[in-house]
C-alpha positions in Angstrom: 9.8 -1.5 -29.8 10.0 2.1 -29.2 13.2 3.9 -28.3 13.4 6.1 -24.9 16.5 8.5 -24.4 19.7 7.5 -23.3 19.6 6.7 -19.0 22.7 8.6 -17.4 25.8 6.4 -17.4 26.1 3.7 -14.7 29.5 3.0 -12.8 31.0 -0.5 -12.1 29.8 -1.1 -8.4 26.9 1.5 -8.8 23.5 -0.2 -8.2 20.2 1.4 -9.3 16.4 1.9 -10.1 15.6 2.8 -13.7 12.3 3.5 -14.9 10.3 3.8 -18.3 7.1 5.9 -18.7 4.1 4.1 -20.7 2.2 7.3 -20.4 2.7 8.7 -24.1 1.8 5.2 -25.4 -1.5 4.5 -23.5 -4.9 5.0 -23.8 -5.1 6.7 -20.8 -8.6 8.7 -21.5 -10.0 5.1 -21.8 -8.7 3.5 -18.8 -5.9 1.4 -20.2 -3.4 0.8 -17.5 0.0 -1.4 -16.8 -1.2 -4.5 -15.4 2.1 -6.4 -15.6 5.9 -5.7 -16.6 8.9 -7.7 -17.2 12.9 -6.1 -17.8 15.3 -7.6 -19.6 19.2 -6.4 -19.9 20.6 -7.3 -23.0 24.2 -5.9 -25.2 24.1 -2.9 -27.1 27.3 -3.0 -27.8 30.6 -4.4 -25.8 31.0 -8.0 -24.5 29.4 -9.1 -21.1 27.9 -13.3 -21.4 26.3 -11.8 -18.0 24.2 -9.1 -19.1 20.8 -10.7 -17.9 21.9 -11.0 -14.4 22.2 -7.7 -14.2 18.6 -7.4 -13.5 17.8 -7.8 -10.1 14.2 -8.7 -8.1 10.7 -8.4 -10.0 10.0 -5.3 -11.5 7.4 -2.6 -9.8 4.6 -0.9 -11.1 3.6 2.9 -10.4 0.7 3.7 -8.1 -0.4 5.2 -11.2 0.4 2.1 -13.0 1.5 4.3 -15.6 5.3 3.5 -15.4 7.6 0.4 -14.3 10.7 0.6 -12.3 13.3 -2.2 -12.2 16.9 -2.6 -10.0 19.7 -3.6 -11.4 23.3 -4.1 -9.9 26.5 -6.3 -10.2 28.4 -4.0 -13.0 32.0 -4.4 -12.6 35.4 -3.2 -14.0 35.4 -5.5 -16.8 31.6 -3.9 -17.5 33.7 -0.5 -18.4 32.6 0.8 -22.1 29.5 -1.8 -22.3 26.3 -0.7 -23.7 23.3 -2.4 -22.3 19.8 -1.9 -23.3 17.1 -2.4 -20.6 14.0 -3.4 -22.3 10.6 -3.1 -20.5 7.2 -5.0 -21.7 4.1 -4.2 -20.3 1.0 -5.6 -20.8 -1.8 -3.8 -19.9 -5.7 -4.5 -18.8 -7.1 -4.5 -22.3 -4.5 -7.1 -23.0 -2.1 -4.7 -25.3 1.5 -5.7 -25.2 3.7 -2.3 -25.5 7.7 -2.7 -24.9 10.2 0.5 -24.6 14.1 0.4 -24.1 16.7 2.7 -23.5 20.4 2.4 -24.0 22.7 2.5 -20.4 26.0 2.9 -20.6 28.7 1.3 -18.8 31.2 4.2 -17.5 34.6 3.9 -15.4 34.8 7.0 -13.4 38.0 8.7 -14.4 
């Protein structure tokens, strides 16, 4: 698994469309390109028995198929100070399975 950036903070009631970029990590020269993608939400750190469910609807592919998008929505209060991760695993038309994740936090605004 390779590590992306922190995404900007997400607020309890906020819903939104992240998205991780494959680009660095294929062979784009030779024609390798996203063919599927599947997002999982999982705990960083911070309690939430829900955190799957934030993931909502099937994941999308870029026209480019380069990069994958994925909604996700039904943070509340009680979500306040949660660390998720949002994992997404590609695999692509030469059969090569590549995963990336980035940390979202869980922010009340103040």
């Amino acid at each position: 698994m390779d590590v992306k950036n922190l995404f900007d903070p997400i607020n309890p009631g906020e819903e939104e469309t992240f998205e991780l970029d494959f680009s660095n990590y294929l062979d784009i020269a030779g024609g390798e390109l996203i063919s599927t993608a599947a997002w999982v939400c999982t705990i960083r750190s911070g309690v939430d028995a829900s955190a799957g469910g934030h993931i909502s609807g099937a994941s999308t592919i870029s026209g480019d198929s380069l990069r994958t998008q994925q909604f996700v929505k039904n943070f509340i209060t009680a979500n306040a100070g949660v660390v998720y991760i949002l994992a997404a695993t590609v695999v692509t038309n030469r059969g090569n399975k590549k995963t990336l994740y980035a940390a979202l936090p869980c922010e009340a605004i103040a």
